[in-house]
N, CA, C and O of each residue as an XYZ file, in Angstrom:
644
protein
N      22.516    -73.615      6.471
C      22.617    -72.769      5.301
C      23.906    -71.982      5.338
O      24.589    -71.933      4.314
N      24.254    -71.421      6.334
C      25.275    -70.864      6.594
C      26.657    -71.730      6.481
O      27.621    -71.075      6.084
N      26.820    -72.684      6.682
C      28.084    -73.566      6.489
C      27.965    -74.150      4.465
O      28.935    -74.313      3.724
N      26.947    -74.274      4.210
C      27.221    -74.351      3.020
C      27.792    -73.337      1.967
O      28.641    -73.632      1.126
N      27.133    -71.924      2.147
C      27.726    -70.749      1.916
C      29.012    -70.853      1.886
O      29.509    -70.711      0.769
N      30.069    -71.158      3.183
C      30.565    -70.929      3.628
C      32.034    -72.337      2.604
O      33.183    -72.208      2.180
N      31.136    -73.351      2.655
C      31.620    -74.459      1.814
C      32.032    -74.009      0.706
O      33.188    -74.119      0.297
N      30.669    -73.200     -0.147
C      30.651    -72.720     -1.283
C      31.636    -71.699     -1.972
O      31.849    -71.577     -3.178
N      32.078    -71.133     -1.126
C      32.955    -70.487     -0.530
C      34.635    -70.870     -0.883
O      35.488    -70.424     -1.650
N      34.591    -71.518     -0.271
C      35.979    -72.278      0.170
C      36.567    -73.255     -1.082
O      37.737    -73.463     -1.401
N      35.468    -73.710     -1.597
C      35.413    -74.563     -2.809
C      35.688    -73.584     -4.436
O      36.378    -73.892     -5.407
N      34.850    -72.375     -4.193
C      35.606    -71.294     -5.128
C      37.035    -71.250     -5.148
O      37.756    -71.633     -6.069
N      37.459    -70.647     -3.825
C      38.812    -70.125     -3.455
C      40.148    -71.401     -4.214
O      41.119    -71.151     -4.928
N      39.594    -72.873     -3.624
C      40.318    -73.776     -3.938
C      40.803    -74.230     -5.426
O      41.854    -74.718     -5.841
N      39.165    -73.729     -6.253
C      39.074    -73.801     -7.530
C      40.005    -73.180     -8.289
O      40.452    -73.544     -9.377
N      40.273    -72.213     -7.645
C      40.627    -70.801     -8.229
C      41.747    -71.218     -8.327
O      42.321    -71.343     -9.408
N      42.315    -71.545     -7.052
C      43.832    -71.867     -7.205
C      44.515    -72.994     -8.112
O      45.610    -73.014     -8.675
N      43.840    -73.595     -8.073
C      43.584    -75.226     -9.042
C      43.993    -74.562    -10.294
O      44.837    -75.051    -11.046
N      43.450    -73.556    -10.490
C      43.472    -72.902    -12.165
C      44.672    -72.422    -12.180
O      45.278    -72.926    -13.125
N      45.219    -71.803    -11.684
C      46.391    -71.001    -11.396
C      47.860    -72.066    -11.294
O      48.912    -71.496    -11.002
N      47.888    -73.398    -11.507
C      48.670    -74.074    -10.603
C      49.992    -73.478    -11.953
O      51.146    -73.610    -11.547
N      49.893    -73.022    -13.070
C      50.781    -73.319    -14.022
C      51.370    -74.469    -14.798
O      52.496    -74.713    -15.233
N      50.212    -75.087    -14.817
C      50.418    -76.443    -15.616
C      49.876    -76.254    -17.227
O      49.811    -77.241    -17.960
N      49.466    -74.795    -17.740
C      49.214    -74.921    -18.831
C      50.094    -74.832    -20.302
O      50.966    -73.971    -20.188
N      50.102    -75.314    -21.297
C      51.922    -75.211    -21.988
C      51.525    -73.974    -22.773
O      50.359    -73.720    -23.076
N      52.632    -73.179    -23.098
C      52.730    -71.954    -24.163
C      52.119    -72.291    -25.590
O      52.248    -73.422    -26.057
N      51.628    -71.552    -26.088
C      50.634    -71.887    -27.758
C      51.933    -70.956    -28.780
O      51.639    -70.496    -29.884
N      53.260    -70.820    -28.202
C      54.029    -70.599    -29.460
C      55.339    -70.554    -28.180
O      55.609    -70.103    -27.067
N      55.817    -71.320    -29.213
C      57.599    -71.684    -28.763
C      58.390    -70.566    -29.070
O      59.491    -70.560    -28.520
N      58.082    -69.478    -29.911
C      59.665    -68.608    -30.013
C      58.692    -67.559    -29.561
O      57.546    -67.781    -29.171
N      59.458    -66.035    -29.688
C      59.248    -64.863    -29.544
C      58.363    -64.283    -30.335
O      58.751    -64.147    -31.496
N      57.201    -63.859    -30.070
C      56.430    -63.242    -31.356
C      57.008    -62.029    -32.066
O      57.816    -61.299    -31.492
N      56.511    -61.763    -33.582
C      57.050    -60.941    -33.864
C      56.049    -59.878    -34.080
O      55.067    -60.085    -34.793
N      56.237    -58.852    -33.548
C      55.576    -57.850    -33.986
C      55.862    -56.870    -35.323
O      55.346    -55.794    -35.626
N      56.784    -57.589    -35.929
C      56.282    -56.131    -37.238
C      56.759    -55.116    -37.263
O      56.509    -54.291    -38.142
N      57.705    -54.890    -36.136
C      58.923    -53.695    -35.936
C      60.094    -54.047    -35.986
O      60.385    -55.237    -36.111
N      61.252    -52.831    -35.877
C      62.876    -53.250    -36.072
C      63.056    -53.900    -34.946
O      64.203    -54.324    -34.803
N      62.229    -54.152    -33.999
C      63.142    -54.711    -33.044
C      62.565    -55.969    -33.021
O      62.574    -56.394    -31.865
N      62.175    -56.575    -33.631
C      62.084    -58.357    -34.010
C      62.296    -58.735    -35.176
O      61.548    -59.499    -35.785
N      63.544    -58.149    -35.711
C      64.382    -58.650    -36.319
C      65.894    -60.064    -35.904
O      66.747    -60.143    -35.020
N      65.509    -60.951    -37.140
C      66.380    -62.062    -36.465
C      67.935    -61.366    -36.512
O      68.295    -60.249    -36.883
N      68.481    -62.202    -36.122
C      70.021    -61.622    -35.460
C      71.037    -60.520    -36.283
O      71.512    -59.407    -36.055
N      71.081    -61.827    -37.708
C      71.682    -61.309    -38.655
C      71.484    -61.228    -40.013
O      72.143    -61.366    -41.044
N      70.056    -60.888    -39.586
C      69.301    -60.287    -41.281
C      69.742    -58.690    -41.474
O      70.851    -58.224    -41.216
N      68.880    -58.156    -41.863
C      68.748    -56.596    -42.130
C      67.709    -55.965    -41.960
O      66.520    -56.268    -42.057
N      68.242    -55.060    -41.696
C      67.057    -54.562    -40.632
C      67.066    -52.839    -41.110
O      67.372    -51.960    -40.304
N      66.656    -52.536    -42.622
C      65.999    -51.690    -43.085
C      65.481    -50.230    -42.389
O      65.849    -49.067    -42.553
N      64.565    -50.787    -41.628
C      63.766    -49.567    -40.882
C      64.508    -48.861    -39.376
O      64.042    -48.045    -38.581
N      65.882    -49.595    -39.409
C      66.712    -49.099    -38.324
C      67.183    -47.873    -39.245
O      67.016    -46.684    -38.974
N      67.803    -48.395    -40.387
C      68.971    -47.029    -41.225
C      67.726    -46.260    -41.683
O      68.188    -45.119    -41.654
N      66.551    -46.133    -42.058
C      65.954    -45.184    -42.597
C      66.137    -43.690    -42.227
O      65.723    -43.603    -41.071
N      66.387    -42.962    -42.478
C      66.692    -41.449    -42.178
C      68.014    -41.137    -41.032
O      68.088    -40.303    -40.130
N      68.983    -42.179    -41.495
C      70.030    -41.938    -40.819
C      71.372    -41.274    -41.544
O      71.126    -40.988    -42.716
N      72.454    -41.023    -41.219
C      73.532    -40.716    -42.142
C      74.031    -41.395    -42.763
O      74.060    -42.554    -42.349
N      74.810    -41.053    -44.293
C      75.512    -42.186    -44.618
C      76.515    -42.913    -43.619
O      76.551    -44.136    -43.758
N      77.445    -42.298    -42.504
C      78.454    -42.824    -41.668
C      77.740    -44.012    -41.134
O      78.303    -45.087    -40.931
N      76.268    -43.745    -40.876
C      75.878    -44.777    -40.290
C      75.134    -45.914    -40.365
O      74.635    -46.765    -39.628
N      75.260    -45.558    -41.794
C      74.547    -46.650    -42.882
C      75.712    -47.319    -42.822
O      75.610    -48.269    -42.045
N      77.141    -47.194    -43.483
C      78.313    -47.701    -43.475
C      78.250    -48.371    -42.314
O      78.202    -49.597    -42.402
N      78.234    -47.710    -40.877
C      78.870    -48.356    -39.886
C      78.120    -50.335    -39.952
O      78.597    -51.460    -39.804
N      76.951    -49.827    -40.213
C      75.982    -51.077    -40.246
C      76.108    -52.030    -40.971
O      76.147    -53.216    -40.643
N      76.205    -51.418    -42.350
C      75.793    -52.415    -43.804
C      77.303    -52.441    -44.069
O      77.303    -52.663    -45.280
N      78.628    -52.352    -43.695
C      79.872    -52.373    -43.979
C      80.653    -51.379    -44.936
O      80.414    -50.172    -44.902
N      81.421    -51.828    -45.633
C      82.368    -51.342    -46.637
C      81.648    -51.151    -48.102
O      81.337    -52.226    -48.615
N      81.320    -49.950    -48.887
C      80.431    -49.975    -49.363
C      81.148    -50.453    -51.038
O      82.277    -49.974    -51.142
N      80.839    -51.037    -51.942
C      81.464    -51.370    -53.230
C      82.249    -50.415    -53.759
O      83.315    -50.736    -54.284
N      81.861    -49.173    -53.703
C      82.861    -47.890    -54.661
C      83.937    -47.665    -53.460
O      83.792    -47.865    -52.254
N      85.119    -47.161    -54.219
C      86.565    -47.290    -53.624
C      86.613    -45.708    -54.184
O      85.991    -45.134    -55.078
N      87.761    -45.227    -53.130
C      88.106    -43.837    -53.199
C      88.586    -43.635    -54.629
O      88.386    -42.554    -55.183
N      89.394    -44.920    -55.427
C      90.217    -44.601    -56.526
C      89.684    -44.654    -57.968
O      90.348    -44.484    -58.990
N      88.027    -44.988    -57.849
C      87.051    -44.664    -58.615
C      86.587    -43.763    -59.733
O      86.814    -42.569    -59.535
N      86.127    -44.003    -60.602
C      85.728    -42.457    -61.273
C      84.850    -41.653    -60.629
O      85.255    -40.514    -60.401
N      83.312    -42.050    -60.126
C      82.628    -42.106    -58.792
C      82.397    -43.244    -57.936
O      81.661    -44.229    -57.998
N      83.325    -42.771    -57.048
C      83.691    -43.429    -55.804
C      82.863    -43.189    -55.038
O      81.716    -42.793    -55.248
N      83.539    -43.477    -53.790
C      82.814    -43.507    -52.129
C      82.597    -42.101    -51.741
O      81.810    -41.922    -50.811
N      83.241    -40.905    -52.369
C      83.335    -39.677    -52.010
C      83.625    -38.552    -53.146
O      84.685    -38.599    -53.771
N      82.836    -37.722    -53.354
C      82.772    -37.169    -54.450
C      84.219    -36.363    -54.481
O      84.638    -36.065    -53.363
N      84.912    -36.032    -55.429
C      86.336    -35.532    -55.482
C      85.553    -33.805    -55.293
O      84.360    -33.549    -55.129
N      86.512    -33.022    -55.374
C      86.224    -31.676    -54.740
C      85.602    -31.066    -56.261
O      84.555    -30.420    -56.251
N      86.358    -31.339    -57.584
C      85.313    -30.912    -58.974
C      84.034    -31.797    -58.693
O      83.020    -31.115    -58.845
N      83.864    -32.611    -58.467
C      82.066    -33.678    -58.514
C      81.695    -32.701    -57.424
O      80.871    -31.986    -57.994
N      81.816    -32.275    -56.249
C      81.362    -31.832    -55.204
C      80.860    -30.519    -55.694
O      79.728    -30.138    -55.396
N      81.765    -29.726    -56.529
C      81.334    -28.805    -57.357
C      80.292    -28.872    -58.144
O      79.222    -28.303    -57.930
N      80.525    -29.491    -58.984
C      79.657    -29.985    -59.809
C      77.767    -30.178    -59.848
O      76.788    -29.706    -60.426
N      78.111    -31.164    -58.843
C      77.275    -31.630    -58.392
C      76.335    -31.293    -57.073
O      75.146    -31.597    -56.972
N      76.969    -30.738    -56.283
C      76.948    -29.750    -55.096
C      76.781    -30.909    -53.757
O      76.283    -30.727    -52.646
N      77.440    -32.212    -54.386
C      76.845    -33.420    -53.339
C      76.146    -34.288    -52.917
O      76.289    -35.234    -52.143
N      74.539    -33.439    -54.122
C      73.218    -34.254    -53.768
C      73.580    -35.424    -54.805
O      74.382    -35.305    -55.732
N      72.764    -36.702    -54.449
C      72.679    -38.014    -54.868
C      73.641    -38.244    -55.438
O      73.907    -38.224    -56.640
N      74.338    -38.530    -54.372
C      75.836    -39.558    -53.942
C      75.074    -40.941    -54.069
O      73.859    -41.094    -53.941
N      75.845    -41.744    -54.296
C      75.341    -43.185    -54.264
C      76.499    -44.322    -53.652
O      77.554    -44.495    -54.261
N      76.248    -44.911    -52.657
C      76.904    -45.884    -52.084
C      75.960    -47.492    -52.130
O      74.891    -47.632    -51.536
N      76.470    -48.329    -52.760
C      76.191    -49.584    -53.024
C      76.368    -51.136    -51.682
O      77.273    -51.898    -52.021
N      76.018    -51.339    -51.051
C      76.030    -53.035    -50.283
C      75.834    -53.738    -50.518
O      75.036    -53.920    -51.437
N      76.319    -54.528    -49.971
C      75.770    -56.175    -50.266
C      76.247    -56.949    -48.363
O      77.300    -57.155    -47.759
N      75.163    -57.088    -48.146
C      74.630    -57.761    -47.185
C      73.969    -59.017    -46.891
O      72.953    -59.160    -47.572
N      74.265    -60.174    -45.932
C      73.826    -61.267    -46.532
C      73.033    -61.358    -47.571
O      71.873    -61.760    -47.480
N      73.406    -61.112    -48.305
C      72.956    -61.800    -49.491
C      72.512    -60.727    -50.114
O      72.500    -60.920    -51.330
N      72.156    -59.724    -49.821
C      71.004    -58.653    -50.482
C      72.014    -57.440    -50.790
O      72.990    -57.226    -50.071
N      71.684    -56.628    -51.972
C      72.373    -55.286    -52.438
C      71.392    -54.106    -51.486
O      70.290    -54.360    -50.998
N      71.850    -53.289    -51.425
C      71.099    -52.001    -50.958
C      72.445    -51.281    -51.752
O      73.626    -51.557    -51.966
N      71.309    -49.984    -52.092
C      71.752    -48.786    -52.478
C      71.535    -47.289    -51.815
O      70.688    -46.505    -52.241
N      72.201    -47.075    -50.987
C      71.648    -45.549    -50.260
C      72.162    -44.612    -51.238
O      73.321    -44.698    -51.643
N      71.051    -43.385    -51.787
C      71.265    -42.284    -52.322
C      71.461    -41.029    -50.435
O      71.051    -41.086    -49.275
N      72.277    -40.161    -51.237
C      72.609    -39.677    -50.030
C      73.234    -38.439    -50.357
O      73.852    -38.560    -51.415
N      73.344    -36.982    -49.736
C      73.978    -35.636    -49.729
C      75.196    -35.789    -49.341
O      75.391    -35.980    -48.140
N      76.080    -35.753    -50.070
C      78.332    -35.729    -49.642
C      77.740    -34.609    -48.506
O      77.537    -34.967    -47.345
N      77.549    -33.576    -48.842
C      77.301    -32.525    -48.303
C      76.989    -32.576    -46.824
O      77.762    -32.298    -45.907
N      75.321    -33.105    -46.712
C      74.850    -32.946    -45.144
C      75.248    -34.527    -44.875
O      75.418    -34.415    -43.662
N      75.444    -35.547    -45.072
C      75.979    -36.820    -45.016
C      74.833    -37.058    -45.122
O      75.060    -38.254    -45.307
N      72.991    -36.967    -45.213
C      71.735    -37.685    -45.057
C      71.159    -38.166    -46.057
O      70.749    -37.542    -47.035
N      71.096    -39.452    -45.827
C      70.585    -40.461    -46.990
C      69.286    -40.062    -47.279
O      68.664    -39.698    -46.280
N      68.548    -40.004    -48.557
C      67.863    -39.473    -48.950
C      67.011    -40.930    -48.471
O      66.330    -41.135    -47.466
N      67.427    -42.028    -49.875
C      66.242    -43.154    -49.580
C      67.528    -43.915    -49.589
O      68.681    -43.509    -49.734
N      66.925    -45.436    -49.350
C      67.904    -46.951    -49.288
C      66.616    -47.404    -50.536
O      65.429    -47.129    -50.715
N      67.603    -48.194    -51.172
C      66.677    -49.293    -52.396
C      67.596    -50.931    -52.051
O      68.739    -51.272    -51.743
N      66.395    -51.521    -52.306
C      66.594    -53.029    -51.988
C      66.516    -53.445    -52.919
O      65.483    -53.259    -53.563
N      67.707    -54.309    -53.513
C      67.342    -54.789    -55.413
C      66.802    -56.336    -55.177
O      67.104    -57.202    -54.356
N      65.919    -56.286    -56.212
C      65.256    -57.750    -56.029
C      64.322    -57.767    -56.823
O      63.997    -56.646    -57.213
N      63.654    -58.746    -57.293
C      62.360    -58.840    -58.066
C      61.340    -59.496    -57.478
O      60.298    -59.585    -58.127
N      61.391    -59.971    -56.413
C      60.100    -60.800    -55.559
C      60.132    -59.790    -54.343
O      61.070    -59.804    -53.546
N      59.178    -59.001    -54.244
C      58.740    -58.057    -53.651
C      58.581    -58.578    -52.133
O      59.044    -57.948    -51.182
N      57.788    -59.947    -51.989
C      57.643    -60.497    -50.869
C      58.595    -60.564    -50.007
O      58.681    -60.170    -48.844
N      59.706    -61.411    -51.086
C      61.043    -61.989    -50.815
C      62.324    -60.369    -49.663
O      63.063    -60.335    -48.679
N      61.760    -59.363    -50.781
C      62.570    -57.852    -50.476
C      61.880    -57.807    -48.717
O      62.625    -57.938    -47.746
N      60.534    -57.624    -48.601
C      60.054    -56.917    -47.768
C      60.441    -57.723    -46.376
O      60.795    -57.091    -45.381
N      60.321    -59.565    -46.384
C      60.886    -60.431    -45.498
C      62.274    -60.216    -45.289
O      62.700    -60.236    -44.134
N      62.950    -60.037    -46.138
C      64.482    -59.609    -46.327
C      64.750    -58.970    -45.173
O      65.125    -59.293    -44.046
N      64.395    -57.755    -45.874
C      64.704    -56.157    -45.203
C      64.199    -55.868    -43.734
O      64.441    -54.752    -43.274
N      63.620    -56.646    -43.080
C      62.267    -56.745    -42.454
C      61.415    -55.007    -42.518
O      61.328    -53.999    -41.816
N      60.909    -55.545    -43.895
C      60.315    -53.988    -44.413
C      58.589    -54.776    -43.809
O      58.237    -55.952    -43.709
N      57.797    -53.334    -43.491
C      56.437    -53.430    -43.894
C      55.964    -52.344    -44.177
O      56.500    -51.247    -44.025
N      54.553    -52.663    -44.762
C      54.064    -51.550    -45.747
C      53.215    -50.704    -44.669
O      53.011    -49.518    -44.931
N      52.783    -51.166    -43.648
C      51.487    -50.337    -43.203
C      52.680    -49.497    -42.240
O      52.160    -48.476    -41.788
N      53.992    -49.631    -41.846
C      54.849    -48.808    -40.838
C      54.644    -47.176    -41.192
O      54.799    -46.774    -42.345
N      54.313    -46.358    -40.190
C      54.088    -45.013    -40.065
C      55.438    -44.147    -40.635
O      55.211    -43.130    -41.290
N      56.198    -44.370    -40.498
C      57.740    -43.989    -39.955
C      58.110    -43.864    -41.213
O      58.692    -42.799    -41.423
N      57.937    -44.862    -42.544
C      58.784    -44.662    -43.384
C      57.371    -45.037    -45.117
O      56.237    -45.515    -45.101
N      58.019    -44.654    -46.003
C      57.061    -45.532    -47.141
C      58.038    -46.120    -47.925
O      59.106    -45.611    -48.262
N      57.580    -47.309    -48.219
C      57.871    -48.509    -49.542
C      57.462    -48.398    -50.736
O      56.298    -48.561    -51.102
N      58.379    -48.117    -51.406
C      57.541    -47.531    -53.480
C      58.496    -49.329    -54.073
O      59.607    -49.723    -53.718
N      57.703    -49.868    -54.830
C      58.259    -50.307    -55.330
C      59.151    -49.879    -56.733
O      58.600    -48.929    -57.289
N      59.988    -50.190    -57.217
C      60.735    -49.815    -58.326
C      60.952    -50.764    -59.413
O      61.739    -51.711    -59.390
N      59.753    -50.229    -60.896
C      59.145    -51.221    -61.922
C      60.657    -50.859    -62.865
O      61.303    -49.811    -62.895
N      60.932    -52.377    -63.699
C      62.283    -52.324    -64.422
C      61.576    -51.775    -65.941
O      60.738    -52.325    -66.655
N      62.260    -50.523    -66.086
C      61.973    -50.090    -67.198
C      61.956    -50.564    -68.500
O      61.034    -50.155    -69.205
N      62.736    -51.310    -68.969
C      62.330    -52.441    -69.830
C      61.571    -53.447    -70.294
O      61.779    -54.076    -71.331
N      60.394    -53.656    -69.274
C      59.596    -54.107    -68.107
C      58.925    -53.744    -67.173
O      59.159    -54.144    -66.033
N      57.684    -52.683    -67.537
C      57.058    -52.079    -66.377
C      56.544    -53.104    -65.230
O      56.438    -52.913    -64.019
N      56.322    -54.001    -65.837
C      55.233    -54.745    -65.279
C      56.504    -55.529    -64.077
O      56.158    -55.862    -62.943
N      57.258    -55.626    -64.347
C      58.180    -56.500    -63.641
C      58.568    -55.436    -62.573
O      58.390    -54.235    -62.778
N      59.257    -56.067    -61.101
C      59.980    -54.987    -59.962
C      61.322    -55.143    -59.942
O      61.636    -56.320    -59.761
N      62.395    -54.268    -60.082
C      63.809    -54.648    -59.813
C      64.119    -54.188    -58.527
O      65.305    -54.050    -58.225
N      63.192    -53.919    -57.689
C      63.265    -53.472    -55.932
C      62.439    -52.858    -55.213
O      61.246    -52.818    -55.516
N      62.962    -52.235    -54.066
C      62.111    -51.569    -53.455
C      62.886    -49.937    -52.666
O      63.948    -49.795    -52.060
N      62.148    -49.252    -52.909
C      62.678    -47.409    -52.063
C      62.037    -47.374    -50.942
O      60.848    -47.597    -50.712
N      62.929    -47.069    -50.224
C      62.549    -46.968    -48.562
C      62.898    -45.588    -48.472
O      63.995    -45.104    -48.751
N      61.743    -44.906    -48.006
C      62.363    -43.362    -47.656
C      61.574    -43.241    -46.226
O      60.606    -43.941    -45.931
N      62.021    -42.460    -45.575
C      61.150    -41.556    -44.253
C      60.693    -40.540    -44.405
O      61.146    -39.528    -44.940
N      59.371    -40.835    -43.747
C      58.214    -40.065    -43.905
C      58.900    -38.961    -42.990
O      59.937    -39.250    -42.392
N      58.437    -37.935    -42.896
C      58.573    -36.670    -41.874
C      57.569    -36.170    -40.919
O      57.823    -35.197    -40.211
């Protein structure tokens, strides 16, 4: 009785290892994605990085923005608009593979208020941008074309606080 135990035993241990040998193949070939900025592909856009950042550093990211200093409103409000206006909702325009963004933003404190993603397939915006709706961090309003409630000409990304 005792040597069978003992068999019984030994025959576990062996089993065990048997299982372990690493002969089983992976059930997904790439990287999963979880649904955050940081599984974003290389050179998409990546939305929920710039959310509540400065304009400098919206620029640094999304490039050279469409309005030019020599503008009527340009890239930088002239010192009467600054007056004027006192700075709030500045608007700087991108275009990024393929996609426009618009950051509204303070001349003043340089902080982007929201980013808007122009588009009419909402799906299409949110895969884009790698936006999602349930993220804590920020909210997604869509933006209905007034001519056209029913229709979307984008999406507002702002940060939550």
């Amino acid at each position: 009785m005792r040597l069978s135990s003992l068999s019984f035993s030994a025959l576990l241990v062996l089993g065990g290892m048997a299982a372990c040998t690493g002969t089983q193949t992976a059930s997904e070939a790439d990287k999963p994605v979880t649904g955050r900025a940081e599984a974003v592909a290389p050179n998409s856009l990546n939305l929920p990085l710039l959310v509540g950042r400065n304009i400098d550093q919206v620029r640094r990211n999304l490039g050279t923005p469409r309005e030019t200093k020599d503008q009527k409103i340009g890239l930088e409000p002239t010192a009467e608009q600054m007056k004027a206006t006192k700075g709030e909702d500045w608007v700087n325009t991108f275009d990024k593979n393929g996609t426009t963004i618009v950051a509204t933003y303070n001349a003043r404190t340089r902080k982007v208020n929201n980013l808007v993603v122009l588009g009419s397939d909402e799906d299409d915006l949110l895969r884009r941008a790698n936006l999602s709706l349930t993220d804590a961090s920020y909210t997604v309003q869509p933006i209905a074309d007034p001519k056209n409630p029913g229709n979307t000409v984008g999406l507002r990304i702002t940060k939550n606080n």
